[in-house]
C-alpha positions as CSV (number, residue, x, y, z in Angstrom):
1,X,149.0,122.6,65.9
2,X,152.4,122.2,65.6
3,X,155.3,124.8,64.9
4,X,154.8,126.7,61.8
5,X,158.1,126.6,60.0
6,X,157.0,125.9,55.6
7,X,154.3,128.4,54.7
8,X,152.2,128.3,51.1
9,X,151.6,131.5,50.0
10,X,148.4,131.5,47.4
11,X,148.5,134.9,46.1
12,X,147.9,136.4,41.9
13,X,149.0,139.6,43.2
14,X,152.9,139.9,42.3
15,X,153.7,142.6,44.6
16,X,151.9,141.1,47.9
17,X,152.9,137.8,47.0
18,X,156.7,139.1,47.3
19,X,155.8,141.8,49.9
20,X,154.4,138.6,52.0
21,X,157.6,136.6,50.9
22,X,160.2,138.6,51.7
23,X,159.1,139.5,55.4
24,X,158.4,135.7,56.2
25,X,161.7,134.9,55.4
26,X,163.0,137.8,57.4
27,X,161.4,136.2,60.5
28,X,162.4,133.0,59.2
29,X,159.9,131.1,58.1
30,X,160.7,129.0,54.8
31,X,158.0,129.8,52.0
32,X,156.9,129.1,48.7
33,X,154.3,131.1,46.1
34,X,151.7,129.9,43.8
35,X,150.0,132.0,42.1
36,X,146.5,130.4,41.7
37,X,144.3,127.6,43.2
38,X,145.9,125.3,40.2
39,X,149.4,126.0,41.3
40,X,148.7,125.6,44.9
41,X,147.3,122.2,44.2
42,X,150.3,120.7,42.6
43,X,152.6,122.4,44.9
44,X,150.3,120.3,48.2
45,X,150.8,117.0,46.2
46,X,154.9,117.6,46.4
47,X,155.5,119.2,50.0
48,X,153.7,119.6,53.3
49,X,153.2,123.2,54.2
50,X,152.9,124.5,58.0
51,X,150.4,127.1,56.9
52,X,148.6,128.4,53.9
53,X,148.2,131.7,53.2
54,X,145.2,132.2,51.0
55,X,143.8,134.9,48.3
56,X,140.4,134.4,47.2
57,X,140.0,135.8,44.3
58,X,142.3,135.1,41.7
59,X,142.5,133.4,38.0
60,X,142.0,129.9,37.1
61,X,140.8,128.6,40.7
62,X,139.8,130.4,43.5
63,X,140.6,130.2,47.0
64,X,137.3,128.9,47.9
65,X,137.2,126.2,45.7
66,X,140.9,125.4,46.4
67,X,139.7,124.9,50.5
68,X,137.1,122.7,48.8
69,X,139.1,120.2,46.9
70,X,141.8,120.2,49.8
71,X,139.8,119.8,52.4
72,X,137.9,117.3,50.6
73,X,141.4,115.1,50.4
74,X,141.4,115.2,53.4
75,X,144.1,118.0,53.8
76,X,144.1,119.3,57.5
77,X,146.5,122.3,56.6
78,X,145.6,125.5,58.7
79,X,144.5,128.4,56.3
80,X,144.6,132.2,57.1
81,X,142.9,133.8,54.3
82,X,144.3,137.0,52.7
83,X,141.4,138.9,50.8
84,X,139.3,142.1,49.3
85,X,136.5,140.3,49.9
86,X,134.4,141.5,52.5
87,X,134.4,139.2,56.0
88,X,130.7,139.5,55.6
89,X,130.9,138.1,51.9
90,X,134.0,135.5,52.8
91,X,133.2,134.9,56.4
92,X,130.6,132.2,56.4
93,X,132.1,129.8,53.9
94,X,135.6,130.6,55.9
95,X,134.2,129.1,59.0
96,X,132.8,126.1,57.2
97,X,136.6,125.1,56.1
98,X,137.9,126.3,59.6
99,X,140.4,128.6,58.8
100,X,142.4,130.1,61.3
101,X,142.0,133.1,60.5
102,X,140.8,136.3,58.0
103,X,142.3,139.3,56.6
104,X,140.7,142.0,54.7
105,X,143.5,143.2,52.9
106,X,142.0,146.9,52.7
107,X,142.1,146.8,56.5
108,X,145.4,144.8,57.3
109,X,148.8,145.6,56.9
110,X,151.6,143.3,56.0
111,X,152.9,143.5,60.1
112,X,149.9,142.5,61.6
113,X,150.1,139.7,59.1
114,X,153.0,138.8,60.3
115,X,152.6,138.9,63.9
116,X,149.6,136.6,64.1
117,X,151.5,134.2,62.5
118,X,154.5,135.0,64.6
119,X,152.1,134.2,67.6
120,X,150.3,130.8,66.1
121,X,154.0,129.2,67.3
């Protein structure tokens, strides 16, 4: 994997989404936000992305079926998944698209977030 400089964050939640945002640009990474599966989608078919960051549960596409349609184009982008969902509930289907990665969001804080992605370089 190469250096991880453009991330994609894929978050409905306004206030992580910014929280997120803000403190990857402090540690200089360059980012972008879209706010659903949909978004996301069109935003991949305009720029390459480093790194996705990934909600999955959110309005009009989910995070799930978002791995599914990219991955299925072939998209190799490496995936750390942001979510409230369980690792139990999220886990399996995480492995099967090979993400890097899974946060519960309930159990992480925006630092350790931040650090492993620090430490993917």
């Amino acid at each position: 994997m190469g250096k991880i400089n453009n991330i994609l964050i894929v978050e409905d939640e306004e206030n992580l989404a910014q929280a997120l945002n803000v403190s990857l640009q402090k540690n200089n990474f360059s980012t972008a936000i879209a706010k659903n599966g949909s978004e996301a989608i069109d935003m991949l078919k305009k720029e390459k992305y480093d790194l996705i960051l990934l909600d999955i549960i959110m309005p009009k596409m989910d995070g799930f079926s978002l791995l599914e349609i990219i991955r299925g184009d072939g998209n190799e982008t490496p995936v750390i998944i942001t979510s409230n969902l369980g690792q139990g509930e999220g886990r399996g289907i995480a492995d099967k698209f090979d993400v890097l990665h899974y946060f519960v969001k309930s159990d992480s804080n925006l630092k350790e977030i931040i650090e492993y992605i620090k430490n993917i370089n």
